[in-house]
C-alpha positions as CSV (number, residue, x, y, z in Angstrom):
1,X,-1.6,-31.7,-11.9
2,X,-4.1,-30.1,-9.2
3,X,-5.9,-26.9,-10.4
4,X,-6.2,-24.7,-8.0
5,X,-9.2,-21.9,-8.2
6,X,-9.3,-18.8,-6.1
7,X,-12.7,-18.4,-4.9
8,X,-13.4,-14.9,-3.2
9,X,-16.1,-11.7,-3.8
10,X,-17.6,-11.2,-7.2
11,X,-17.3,-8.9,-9.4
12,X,-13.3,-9.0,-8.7
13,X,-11.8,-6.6,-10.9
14,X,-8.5,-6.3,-9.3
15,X,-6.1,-8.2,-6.9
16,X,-2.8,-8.0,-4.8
17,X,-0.9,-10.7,-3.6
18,X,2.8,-10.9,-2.2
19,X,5.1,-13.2,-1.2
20,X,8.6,-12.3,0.3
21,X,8.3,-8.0,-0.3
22,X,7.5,-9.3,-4.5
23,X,3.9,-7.8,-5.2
24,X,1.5,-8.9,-7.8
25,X,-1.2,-7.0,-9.0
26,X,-4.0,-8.3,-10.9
27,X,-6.7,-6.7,-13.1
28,X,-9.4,-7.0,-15.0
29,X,-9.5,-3.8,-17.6
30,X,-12.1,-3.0,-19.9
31,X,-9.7,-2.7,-23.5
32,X,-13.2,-1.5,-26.0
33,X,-16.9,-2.3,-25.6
34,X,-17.2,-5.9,-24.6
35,X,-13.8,-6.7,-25.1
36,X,-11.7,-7.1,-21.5
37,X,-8.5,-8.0,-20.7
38,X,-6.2,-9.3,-17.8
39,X,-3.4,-7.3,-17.0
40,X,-0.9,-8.8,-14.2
41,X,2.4,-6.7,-12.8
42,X,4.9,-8.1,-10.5
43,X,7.1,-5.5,-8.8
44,X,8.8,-5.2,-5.4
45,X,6.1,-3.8,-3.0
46,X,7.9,-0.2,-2.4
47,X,8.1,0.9,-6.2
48,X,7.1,0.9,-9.9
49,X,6.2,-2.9,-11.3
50,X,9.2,-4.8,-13.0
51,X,7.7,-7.4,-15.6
52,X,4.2,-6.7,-17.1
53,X,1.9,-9.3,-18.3
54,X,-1.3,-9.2,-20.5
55,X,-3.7,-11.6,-21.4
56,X,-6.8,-12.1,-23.5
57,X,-8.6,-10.8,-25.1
58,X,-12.2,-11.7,-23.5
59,X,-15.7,-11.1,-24.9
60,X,-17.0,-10.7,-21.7
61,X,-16.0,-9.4,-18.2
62,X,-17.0,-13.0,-16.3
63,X,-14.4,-14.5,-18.7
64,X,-11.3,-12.2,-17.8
65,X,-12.7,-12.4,-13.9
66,X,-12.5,-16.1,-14.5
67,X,-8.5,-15.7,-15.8
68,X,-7.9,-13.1,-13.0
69,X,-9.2,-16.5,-10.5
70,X,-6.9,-19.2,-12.6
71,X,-4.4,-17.3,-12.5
72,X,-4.6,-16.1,-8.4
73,X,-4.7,-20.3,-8.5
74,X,-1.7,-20.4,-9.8
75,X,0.0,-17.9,-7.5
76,X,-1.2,-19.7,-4.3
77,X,0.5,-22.4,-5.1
78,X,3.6,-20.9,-5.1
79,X,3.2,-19.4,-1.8
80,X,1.6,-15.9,-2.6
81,X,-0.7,-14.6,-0.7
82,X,-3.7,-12.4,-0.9
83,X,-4.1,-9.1,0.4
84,X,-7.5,-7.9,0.6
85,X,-6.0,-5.2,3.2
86,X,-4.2,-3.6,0.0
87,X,-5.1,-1.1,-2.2
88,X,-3.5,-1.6,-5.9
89,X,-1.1,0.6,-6.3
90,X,-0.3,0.1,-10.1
91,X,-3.9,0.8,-11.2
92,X,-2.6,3.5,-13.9
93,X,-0.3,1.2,-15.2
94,X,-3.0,-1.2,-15.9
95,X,-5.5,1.3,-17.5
96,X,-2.4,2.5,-19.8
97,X,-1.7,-0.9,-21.0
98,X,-5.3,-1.1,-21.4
99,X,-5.1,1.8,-23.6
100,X,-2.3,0.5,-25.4
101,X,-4.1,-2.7,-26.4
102,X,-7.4,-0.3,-28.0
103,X,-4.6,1.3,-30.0
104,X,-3.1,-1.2,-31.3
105,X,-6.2,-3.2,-31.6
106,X,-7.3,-0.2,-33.7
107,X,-3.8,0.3,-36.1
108,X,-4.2,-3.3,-37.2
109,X,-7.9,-3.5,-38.1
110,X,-8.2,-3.0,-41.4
111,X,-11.2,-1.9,-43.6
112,X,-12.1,-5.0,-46.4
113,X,-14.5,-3.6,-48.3
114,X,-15.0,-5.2,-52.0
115,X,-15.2,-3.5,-54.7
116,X,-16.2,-5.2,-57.8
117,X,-14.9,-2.4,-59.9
118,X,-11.0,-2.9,-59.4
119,X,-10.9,-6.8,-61.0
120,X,-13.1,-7.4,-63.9
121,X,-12.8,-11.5,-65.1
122,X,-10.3,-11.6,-68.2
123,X,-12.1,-13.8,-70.7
């Protein structure tokens, strides 16, 4: 298996690629503080993006840049290209699944607090 590693400007926060009118877009999204994670749509290039993808999380924004690269890799090899000369187009979609990951990230944190009060030993 040969890993391929896209190597272009730093910090790279967000990506397009296509291959035959199919666009990719690729972004790094900041879900709470220090916690980041990739968020890759696939879509035709005139419209809204069909399948959505999310990945992580990542304690740090070099760590989901380095999954945004792996992942570009990845796509390379199966003929996309890059297109630097592209603006994303799906950024809101990106930021709202961003949002949706804080939310739920926040319904299923719980609060585990002891209290010695409720079990007393039995003797």
């Amino acid at each position: 298996m040969k890993l391929h590693y896209f190597h272009g400007r730093s910090p790279l926060r967000s990506l397009v690629l296509t291959l035959d009118h199919r666009r990719v877009e690729l972004h790094v999204k900041k879900v709470d503080s220090d916690v980041w994670s990739l968020v890759a749509m696939i879509g035709s290039e005139q419209g809204h993006p069909d399948t959505s993808r999310c990945q992580g999380p990542y304690r740090s924004q070099e760590k989901a840049e380095a999954a945004l690269r792996s992942a570009t890799g990845s796509l390379l090899e199966k003929g996309y290209e890059p297109r630097r000369d592209m603006t994303p187009q799906w950024s809101v979609c990106a930021q709202r699944m961003a949002r949706d990951i804080r939310e739920q990230g926040k319904a299923n944190s719980g609060q585990y607090v002891f209290d010695s009060g409720l079990f007393e030993p039995s003797s």
